[in-house]
C-alpha positions in Angstrom: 0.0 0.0 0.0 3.1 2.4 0.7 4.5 1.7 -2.3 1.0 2.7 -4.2 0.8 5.7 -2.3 4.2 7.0 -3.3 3.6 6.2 -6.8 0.2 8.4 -7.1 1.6 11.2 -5.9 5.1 10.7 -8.1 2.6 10.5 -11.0 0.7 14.1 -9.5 3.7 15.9 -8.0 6.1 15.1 -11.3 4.7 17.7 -13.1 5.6 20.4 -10.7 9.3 19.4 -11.1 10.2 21.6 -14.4 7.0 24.3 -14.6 8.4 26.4 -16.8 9.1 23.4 -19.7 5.3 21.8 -18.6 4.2 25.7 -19.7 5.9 25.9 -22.5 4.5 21.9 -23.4 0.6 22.5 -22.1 -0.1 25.7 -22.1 -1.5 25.6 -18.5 0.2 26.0 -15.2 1.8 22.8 -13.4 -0.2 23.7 -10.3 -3.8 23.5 -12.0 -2.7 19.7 -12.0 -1.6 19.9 -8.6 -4.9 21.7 -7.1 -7.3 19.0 -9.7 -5.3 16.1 -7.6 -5.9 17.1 -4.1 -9.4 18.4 -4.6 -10.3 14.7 -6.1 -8.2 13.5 -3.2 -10.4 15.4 -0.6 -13.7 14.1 -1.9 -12.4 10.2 -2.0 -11.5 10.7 1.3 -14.7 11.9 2.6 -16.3 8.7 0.6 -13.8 6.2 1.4 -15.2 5.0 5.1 -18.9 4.3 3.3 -17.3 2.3 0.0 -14.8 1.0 2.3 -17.4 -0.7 4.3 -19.8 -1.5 1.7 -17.1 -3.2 -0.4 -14.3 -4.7 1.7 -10.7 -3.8 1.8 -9.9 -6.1 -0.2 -11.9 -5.0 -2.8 -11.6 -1.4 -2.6 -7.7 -1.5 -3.0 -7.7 -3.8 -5.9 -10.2 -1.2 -7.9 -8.4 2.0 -6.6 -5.1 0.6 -8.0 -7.0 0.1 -11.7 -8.2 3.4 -11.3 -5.0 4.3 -10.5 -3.6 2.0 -13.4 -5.6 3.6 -15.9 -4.8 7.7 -14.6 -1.3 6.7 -15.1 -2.0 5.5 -19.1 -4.1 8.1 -19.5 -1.3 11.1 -18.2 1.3 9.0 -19.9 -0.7 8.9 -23.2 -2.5 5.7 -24.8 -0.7 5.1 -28.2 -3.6 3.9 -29.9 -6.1 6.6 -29.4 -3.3 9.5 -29.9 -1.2 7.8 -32.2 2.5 10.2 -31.7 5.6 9.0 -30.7 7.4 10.8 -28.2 4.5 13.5 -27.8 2.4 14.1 -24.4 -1.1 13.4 -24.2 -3.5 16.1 -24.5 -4.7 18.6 -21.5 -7.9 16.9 -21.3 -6.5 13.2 -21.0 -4.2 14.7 -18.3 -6.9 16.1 -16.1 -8.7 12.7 -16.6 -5.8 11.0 -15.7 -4.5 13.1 -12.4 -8.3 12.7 -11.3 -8.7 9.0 -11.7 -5.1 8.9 -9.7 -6.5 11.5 -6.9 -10.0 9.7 -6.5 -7.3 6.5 -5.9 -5.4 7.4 -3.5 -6.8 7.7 -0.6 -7.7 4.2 -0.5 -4.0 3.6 -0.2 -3.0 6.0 2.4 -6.3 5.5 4.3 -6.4 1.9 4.7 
């Protein structure tokens, strides 16, 4: 579970390491990323005791790491639905992916 938690927030906080290069790439500011993660980290916290209890442990931490899973290949691009080599997904897959990776999380540190 540690191990999952440090790689959710690698995949959220690497962004933030070179902001002036993710500018120039996205257009947008590293730290719109940044605030998109915790605020989808806040509300998965306040509804992780209910699915929690509803599902299991067990299942609650196998589906948050395939959501987390599928934030990271949607941030890191998916080859066949933006078929580039060597360039970042769009904006939008981006957000979708650092949401899906936020909503995960706490189910990793909370558990």
């Amino acid at each position: 579970l540690s191990m999952l938690a440090l790689l959710s927030d690698w995949t959220c906080f690497a962004t933030v390491a070179v902001p002036s290069e993710w500018m120039t790439l996205e257009g947008h500011d590293a730290a719109e990323l940044i605030d998109i993660f915790l605020a989808s980290n806040v509300v998965s916290c306040f509804l992780f005791t209910d699915i929690a209890a509803r599902l299991g442990l067990k299942k609650v931490v196998t589906g948050a790491a395939t959501m987390m899973a599928g934030g990271c290949l949607l941030r890191s691009g998916i080859p066949f639905v933006e078929p580039a080599i060597e360039v970042m997904p769009g904006y939008g897959w981006e957000v979708a992916g650092t949401i899906l990776v936020g909503m995960a999380q706490p189910f990793f540190q909370c558990t």
